[in-house]
N, C-alpha and C positions, 0 to 999 in steps of 0.2 A: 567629225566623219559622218558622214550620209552612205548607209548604202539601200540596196534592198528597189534600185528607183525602177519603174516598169515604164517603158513606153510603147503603146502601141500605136502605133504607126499605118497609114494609109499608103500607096502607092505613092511615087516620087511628082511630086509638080513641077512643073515650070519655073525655070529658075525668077525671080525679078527681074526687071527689064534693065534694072540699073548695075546688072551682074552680069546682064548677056552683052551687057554694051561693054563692060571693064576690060581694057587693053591688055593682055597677058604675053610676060615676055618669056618667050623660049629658049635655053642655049643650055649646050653637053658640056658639062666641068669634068674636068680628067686630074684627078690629085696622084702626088708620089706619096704612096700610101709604107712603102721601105724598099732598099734597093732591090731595083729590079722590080719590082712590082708595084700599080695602079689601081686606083677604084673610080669608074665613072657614078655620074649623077645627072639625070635629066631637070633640069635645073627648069620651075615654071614660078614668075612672081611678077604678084600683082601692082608693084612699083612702089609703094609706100607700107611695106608688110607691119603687120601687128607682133608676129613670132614667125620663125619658120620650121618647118617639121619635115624628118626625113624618113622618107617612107621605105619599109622593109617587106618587100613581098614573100609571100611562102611560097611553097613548091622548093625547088634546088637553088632558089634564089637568083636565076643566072637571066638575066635582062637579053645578055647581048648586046649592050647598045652601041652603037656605030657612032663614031664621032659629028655624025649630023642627023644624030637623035632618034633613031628608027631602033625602034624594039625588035628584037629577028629570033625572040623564042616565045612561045605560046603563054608566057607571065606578062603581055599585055592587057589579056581580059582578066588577071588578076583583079580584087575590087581595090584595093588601095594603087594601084597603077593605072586602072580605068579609071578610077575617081580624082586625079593629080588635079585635074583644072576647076571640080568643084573646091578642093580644097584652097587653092589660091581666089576664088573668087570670094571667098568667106576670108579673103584680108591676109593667109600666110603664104610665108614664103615655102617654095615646097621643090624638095631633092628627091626625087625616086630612083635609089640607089640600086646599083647592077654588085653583082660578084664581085670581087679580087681579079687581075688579069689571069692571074694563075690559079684560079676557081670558076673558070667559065666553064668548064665540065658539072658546074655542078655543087653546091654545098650540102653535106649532112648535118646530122646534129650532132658530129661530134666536133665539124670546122666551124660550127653556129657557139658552139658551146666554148670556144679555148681563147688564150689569154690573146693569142695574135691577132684572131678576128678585132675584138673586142680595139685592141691597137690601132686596126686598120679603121674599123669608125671612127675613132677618135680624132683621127685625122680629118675625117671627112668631117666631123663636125664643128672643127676649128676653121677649118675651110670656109664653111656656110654662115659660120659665125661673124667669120669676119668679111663677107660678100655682104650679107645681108644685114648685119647690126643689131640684131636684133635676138633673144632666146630660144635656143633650138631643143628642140622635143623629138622623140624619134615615138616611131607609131610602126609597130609589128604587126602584122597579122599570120594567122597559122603557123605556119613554121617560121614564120618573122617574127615570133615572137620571142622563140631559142634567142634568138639575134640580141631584140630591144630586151630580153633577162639579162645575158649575160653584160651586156654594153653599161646596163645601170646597175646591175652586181660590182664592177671589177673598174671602173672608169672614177677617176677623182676628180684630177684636174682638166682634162676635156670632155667632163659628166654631162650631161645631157640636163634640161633645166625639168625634165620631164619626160615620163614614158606613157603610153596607150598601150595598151594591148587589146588588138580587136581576134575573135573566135582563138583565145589561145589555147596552147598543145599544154593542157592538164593529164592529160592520161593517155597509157602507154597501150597501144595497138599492134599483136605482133604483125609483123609483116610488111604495116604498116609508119607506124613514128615509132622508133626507139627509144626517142629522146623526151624527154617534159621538161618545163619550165621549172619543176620542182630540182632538177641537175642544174641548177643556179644557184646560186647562194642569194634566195631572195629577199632575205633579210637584212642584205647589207644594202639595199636600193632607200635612198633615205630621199629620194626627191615626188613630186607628186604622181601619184600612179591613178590612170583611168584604166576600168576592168568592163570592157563593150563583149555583147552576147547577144546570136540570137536565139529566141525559147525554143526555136523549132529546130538548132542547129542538128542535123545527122551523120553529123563526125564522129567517127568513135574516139578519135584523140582530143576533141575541142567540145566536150559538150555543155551545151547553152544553158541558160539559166540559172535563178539567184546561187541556189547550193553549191554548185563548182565554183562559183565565183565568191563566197562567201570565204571557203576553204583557202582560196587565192588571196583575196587582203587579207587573212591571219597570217597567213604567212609574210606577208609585206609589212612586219612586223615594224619596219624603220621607217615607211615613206612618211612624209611630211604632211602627206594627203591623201584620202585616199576614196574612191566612191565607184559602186558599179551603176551602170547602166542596161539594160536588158531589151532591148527590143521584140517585137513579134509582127505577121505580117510579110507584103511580096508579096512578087508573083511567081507562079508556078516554077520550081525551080526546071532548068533546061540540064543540068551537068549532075553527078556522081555528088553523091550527099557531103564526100571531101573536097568538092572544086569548088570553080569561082561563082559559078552561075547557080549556085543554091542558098539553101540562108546559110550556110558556113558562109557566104561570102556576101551577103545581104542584099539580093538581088531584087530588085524592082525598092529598096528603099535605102538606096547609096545616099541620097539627097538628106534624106531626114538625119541620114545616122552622120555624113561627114558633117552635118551643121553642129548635130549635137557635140560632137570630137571638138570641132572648133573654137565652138562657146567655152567650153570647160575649159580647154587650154588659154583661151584670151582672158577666162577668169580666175585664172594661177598664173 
């Protein structure tokens, strides 16, 4: 185990030229997640994927997405839903998943946190597993991280080969998040855990840097793997020190941090 790693980071470059040319294929998958109720996924992959990872965005979770793929709630400029197409260009297959049908109002942390949710990914990830052939990983952020806890807490046989957790919800804010990833049982997640941060985060539920994250792998007492990452760096944040456009959401160095996420996952 590695942890303790820092990277700082410059502004986002220009992708390669052999990345901006790679063909990326689009299409909205609608699973029957249990009767009567569906979970979509914006489905982007780069045609011969390495793994594929299904992305959980924070805020109330709720996409909206319409079955010809248009985002219609403001968790587009999310950084893990803004970032879908770097992530397939760096070789995975990639699901950015919407609500439950009957959670497009919205999820908390306590529909993040229960055994159904938990279910209802499960599905989704047999789904994508067997679309795409290949290891599927699920990658939280903020309060998509409640989500990717309890999914590799409570998940055996449709367990995820691996979890991310980017700016996650360590600490309880009233008003604010209720909920932490600590109301998991994160002890039972026995598969490879990445723990991404940035130093500058100004979350009061997600704060950045080695020490919260340090407290984070002890407790990930079972993963098979396990290592943080820390960033620093961006550009001026534009949004509320808990939105997307700030380092809670790693703004102006989405580029560097989805590579780094990638590399790790392609190297478990």
């Amino acid at each position: 185990m590695r942890t303790g790693i820092r990277l700082a980071v410059a502004l986002m470059g220009a992708l390669p030229c052999a990345a901006q040319a790679q063909q990326l294929k689009t299409e909205t998958i609608t699973v029957n997640v249990r009767p009567g109720a569906t979970m979509r996924y914006l489905a982007v992959s780069p045609g011969e994927p390495k793994a594929a990872v299904i992305l959980l965005p924070g805020g109330n979770g709720a996409l909206k997405l319409d079955a010809g793929g248009q985002i219609g709630s403001n968790l587009s400029g999310n950084f893990l839903i803004r970032s879908r197409g770097m992530f397939a260009r760096e070789g995975l297959y990639v699901a950015s998943l919407d609500a439950a049908s009957d959670q497009q109002a919205g999820m908390n942390g306590q529909v993040r946190l229960s055994p159904q949710h938990a279910q209802d990914v499960a599905k989704v990830i047999a789904d994508v597993k067997t679309r795409a052939g290949v290891p599927v990983w699920i990658i939280g952020t903020s309060a998509g991280t409640l989500t990717a806890a309890n999914v590799g807490a409570r998940l055996r046989g449709d367990r995820p080969h691996g979890v991310v957790f980017t700016s996650t919800m360590t600490q309880l804010q009233a008003g604010h998040c209720g909920k932490s990833v600590y109301d998991a049982q994160l002890s039972a997640i026995s598969v490879p855990v990445l723990v991404v941060s940035h130093s500058e985060d100004g979350c009061g539920c997600s704060p950045g840097g080695e020490a919260p994250n340090k407290k984070l792998l002890a407790a990930l007492s079972g993963a098979s793997a396990k290592e943080q990452k820390v960033f620093s760096g961006g550009s001026p944040p534009v949004s509320a020190p808990c939105e997307a456009k700030a380092q809670h959401g790693y703004f102006g160095i989405e580029g560097s941090v989805v590579k780094a996420i990638a590399d790790w996952i392609k190297g478990h």
